[in-house]
C-alpha positions as a Markdown table, in Angstrom:
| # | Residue | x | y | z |
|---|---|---|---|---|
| 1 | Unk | -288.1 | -180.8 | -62.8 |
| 2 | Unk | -289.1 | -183.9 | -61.3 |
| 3 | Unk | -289.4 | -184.9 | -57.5 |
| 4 | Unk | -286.0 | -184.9 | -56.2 |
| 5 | Unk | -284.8 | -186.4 | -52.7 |
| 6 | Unk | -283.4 | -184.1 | -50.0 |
| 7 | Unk | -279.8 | -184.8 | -50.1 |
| 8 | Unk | -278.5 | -186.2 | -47.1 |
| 9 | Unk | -275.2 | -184.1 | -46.5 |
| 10 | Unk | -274.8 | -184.7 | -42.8 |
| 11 | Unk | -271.6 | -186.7 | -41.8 |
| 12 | Unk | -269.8 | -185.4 | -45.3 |
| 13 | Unk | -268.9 | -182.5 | -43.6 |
| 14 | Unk | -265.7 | -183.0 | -41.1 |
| 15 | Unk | -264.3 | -185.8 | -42.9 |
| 16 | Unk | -263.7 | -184.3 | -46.5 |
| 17 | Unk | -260.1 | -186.0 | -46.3 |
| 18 | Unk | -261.4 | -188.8 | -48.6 |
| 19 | Unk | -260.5 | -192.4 | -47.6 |
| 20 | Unk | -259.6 | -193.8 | -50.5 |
| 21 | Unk | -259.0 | -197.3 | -49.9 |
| 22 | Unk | -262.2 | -199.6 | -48.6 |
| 23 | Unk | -262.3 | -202.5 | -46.5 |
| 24 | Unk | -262.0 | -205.8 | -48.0 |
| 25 | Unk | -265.3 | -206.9 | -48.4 |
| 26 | Unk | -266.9 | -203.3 | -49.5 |
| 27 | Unk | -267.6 | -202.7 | -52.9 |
| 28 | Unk | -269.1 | -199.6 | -55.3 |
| 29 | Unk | -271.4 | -201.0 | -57.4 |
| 30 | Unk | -272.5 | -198.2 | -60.1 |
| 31 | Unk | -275.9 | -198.3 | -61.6 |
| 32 | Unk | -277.3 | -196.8 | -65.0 |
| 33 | Unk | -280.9 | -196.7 | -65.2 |
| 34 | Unk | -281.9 | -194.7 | -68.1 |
| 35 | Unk | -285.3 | -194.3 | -70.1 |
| 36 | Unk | -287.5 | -191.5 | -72.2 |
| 37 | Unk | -287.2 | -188.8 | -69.9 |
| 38 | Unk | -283.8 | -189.4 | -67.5 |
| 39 | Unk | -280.7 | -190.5 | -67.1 |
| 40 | Unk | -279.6 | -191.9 | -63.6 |
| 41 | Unk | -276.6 | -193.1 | -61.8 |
| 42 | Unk | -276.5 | -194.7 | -58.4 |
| 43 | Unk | -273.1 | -195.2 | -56.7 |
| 44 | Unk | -274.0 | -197.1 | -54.1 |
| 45 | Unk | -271.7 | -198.6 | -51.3 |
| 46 | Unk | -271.8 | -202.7 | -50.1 |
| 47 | Unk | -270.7 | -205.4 | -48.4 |
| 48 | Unk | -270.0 | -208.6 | -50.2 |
| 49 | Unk | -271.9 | -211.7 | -48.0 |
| 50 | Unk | -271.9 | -215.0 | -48.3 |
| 51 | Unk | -274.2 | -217.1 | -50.3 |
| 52 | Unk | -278.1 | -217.5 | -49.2 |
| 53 | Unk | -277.7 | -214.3 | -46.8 |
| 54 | Unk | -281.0 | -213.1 | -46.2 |
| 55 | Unk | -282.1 | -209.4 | -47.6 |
| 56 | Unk | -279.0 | -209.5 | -49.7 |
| 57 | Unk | -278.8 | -208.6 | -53.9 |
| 58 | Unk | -277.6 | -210.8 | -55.6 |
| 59 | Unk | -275.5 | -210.2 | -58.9 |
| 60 | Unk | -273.4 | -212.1 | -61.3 |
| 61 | Unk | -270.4 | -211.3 | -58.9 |
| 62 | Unk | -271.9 | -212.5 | -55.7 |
| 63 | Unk | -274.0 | -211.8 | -52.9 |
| 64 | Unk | -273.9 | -207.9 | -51.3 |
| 65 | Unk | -275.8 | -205.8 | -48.7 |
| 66 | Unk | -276.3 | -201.9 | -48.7 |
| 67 | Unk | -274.3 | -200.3 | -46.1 |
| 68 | Unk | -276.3 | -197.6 | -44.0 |
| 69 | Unk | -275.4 | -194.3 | -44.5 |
| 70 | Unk | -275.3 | -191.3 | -41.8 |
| 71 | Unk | -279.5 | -190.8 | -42.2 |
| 72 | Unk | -280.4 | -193.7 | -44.4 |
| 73 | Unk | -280.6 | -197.1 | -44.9 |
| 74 | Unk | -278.2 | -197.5 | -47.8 |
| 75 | Unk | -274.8 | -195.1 | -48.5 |
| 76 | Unk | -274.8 | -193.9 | -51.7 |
| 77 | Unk | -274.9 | -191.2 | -54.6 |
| 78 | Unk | -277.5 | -190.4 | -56.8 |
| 79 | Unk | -277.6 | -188.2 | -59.9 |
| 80 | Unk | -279.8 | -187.5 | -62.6 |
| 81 | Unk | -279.8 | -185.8 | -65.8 |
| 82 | Unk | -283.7 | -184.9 | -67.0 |
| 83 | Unk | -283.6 | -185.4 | -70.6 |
| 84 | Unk | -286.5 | -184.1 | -71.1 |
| 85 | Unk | -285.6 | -180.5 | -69.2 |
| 86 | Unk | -284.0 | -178.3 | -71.6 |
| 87 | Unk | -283.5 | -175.5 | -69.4 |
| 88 | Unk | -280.7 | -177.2 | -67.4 |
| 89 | Unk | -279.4 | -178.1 | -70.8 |
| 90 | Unk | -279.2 | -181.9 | -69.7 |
| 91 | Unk | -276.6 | -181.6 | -67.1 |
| 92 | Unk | -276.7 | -183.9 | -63.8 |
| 93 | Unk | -278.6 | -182.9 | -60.9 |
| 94 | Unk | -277.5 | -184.4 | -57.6 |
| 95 | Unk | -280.8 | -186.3 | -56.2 |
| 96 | Unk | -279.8 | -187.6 | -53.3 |
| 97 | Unk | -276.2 | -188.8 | -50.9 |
| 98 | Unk | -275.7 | -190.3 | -47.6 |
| 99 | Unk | -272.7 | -192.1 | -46.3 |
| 100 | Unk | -270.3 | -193.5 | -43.6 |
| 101 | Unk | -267.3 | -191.2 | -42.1 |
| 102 | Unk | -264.8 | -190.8 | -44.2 |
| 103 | Unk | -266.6 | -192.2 | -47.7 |
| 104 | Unk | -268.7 | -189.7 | -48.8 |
| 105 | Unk | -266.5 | -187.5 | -50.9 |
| 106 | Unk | -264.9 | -190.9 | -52.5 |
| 107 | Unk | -268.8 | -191.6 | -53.8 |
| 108 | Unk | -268.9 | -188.0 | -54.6 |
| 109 | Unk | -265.7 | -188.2 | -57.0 |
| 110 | Unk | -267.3 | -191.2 | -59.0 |
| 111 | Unk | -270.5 | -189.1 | -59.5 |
| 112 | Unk | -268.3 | -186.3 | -61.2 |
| 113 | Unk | -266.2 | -188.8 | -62.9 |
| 114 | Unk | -269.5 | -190.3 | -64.0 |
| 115 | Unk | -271.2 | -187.0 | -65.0 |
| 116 | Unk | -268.1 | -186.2 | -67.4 |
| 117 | Unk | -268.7 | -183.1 | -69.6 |
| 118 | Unk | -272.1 | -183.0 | -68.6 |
| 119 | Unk | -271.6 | -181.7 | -65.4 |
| 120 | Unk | -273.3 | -181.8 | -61.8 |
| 121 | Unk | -275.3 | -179.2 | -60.3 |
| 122 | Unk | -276.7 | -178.7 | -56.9 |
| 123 | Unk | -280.0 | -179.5 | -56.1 |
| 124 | Unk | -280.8 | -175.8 | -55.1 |
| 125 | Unk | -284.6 | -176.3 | -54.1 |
| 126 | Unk | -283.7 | -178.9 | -51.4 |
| 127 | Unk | -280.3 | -178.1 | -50.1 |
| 128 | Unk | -279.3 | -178.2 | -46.5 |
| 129 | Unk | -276.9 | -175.7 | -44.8 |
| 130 | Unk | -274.6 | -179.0 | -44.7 |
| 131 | Unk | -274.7 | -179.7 | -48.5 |
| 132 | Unk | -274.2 | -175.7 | -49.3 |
| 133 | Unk | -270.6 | -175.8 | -47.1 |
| 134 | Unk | -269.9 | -179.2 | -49.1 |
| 135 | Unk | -270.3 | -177.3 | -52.2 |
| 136 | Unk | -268.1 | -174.2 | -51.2 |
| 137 | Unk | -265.7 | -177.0 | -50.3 |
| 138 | Unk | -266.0 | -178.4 | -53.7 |
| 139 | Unk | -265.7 | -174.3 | -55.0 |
| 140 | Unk | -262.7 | -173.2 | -52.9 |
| 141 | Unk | -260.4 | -176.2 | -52.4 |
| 142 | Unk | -260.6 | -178.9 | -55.3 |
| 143 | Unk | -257.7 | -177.4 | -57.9 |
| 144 | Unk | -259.2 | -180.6 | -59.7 |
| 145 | Unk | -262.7 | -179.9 | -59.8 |
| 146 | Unk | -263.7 | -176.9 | -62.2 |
| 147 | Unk | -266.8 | -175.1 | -62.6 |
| 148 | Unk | -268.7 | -173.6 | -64.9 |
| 149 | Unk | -271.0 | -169.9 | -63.7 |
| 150 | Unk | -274.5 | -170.5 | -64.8 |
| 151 | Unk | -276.7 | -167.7 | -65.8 |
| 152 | Unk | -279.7 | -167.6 | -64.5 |
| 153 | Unk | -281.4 | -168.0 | -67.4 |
| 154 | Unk | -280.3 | -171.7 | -68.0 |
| 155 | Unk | -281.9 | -173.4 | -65.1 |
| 156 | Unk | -284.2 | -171.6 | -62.9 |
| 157 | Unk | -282.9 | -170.1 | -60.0 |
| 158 | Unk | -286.0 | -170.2 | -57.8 |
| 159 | Unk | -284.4 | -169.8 | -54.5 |
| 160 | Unk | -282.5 | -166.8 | -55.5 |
| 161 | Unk | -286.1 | -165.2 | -56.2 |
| 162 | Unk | -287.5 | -163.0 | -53.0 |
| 163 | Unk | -290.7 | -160.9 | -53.7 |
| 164 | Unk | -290.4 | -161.7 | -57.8 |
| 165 | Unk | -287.1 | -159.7 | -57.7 |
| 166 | Unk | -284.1 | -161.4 | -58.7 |
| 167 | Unk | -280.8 | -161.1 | -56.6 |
| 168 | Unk | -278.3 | -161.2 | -58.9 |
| 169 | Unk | -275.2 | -160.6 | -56.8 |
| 170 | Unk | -276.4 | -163.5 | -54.5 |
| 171 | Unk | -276.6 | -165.6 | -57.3 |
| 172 | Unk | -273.0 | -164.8 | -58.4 |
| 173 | Unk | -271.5 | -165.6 | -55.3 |
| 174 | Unk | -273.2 | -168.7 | -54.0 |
| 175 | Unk | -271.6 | -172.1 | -54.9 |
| 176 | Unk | -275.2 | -173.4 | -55.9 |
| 177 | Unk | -275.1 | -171.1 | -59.3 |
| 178 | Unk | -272.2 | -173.6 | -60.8 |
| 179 | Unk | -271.6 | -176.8 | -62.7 |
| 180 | Unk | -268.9 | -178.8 | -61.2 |
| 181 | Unk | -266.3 | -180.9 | -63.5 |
| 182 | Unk | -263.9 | -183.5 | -63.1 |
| 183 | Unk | -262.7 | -184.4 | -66.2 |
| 184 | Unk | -260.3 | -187.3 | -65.1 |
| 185 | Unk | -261.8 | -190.7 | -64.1 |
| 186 | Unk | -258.5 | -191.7 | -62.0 |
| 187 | Unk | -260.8 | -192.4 | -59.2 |
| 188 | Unk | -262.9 | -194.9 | -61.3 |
| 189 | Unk | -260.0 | -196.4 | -62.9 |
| 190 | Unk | -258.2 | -197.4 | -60.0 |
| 191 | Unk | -261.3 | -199.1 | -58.4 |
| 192 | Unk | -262.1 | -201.1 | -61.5 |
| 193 | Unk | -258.7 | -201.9 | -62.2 |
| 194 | Unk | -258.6 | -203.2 | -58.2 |
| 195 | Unk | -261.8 | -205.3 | -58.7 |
| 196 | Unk | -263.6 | -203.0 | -56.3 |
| 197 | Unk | -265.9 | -201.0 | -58.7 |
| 198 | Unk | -268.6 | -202.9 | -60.9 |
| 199 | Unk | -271.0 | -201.6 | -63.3 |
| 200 | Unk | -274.1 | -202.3 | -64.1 |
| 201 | Unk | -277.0 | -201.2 | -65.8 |
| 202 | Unk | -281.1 | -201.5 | -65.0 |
| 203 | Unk | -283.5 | -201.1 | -62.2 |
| 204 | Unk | -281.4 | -199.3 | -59.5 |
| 205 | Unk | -280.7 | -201.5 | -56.3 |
């Protein structure tokens, strides 16, 4: 696979009571890149400002700045599906997430909406202690998220390898061997259909 950012789970943790609603200048502006070898998303959270702020993107809908995130400088959701990989079988990897208190898991929601059939998978090379208890969450407690058991044959299971010697039972149990579904795109509907999701597609922001 290709280089993949170290997801940035901290903060998601303690507040997985999603707030759904977001202040009135804050907006999710969703990204498509796409090209030969991948398909990305960015879901990425701003703050609409007002015309000639400095540092600020400007798109057909106004002027916005990135909110930080937890540990970054922008709060957002990125996922990728490598074309080009046909051992994952083109499902969605999850590259990269930081957020405010209380936001992450709504960004989270429109990354599965977004994924659709194809799925999202963990990012099992560079996952954090904090990301693999966001998963189990996502495993244990979301009636409206549903998985999928991989077997270890469709996308390499490197961190499940000690000594060349495969532990299968590991494997089975953790909540990094799955493809996670959400079939319904309530979450994106009622954003767009409240003027507080836009789309786009291009260069990501």
């Amino acid at each position: 696979m290709k280089n993949k950012s170290l997801q940035n789970w901290k903060g998601f943790l303690n507040e997985l009571a999603m707030k759904a609603e977001l202040p009135e200048e804050w907006f999710i502006i969703v990204t498509e890149d796409s090209d030969n070898f991948d398909n990305t998303f960015q879901i990425l959270l701003a703050k609409r400002e007002p015309r000639g702020a400095k540092n600020a993107i400007k798109l057909p809908e106004g002027n916005f700045k990135k909110i930080p995130g937890k540990d970054s400088t922008s709060s957002q959701v990125v996922i990728t599906k490598y074309i080009d990989d046909p051992e994952c079988e083109n499902m969605f990897i999850l590259a990269q997430a930081s957020a405010p208190r209380g936001f992450g898991p709504l960004l989270y929601d429109i990354a599965l909406e977004l994924a659709g059939n194809a799925g999202i998978i963990p990012d099992r090379i560079y996952v954090s202690k904090d990301a693999y208890k966001v998963w189990e969450h996502y495993l244990d407690r979301r009636e409206d998220v549903e998985t999928k058991q991989l077997k270890p044959e469709e996308c390499p299971p490197a961190d499940f390898y000690t000594d060349d010697d495969f532990d299968s039972s590991a494997w089975y149990n953790s909540p990094l061997s799955k493809v996670y579904y959400k079939k319904d795109k309530n979450t994106i509907k009622r954003l767009t259909d409240s003027g507080k999701l836009l789309y786009r597609t291009g260069d990501l922001l």
